[in-house]
C-alpha positions as CSV (number, residue, x, y, z in Angstrom):
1,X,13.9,58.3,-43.3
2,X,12.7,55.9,-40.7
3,X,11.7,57.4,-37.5
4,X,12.8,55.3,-34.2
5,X,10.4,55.6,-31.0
6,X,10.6,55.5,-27.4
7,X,8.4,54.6,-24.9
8,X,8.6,56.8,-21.4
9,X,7.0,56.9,-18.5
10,X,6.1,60.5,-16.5
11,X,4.7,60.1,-13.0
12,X,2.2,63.4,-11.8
13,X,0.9,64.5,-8.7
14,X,-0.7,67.4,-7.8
15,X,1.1,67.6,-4.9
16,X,4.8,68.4,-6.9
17,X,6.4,71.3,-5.9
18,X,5.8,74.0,-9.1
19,X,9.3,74.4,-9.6
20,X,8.4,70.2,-11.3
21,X,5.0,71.1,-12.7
22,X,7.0,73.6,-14.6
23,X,9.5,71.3,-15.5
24,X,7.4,68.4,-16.7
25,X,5.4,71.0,-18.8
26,X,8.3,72.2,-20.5
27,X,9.0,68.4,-21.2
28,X,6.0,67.7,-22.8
29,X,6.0,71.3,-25.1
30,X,10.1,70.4,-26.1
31,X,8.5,66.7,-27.3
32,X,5.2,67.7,-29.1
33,X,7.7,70.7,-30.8
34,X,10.2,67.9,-32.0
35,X,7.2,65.9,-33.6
36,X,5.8,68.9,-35.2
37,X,8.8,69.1,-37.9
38,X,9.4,72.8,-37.4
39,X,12.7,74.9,-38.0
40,X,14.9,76.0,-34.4
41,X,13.8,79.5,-35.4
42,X,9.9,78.6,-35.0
43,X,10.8,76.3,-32.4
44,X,12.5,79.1,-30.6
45,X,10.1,81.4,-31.0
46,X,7.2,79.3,-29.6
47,X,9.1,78.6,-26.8
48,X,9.9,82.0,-26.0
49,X,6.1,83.1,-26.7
50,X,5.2,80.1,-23.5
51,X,7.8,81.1,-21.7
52,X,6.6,85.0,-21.8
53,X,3.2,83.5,-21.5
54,X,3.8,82.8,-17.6
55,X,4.8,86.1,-16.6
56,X,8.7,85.3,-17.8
57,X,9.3,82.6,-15.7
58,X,12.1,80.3,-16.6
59,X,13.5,77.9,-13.6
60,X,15.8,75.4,-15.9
């Protein structure tokens, strides 16, 4: 199976509010998980081990 890619484009500042830090970290996580190949039960549990990681925060 051929793979298709995109090209994106993700401004930063260090002046975001952390609310979007957290958001754009997740991002990145969800898109280097996809390329890793892994089953939605290893990708579910590395999520879950980040999100615990940061003291349970979760603001989706």
């Amino acid at each position: 199976m051929e793979k298709k890619y995109t090209i994106g484009k993700v401004s930063f500042s260090q002046e975001m509010p952390d609310a979007s830090k957290l958001w754009l970290e997740r991002l990145v996580e969800r898109i280097l998980l996809r390329e890793l190949d892994v089953d939605v039960s290893t990708e579910a549990k590395l999520i879950n081990y980040s999100t615990k990681k940061l003291g349970g925060k979760n603001e989706e």
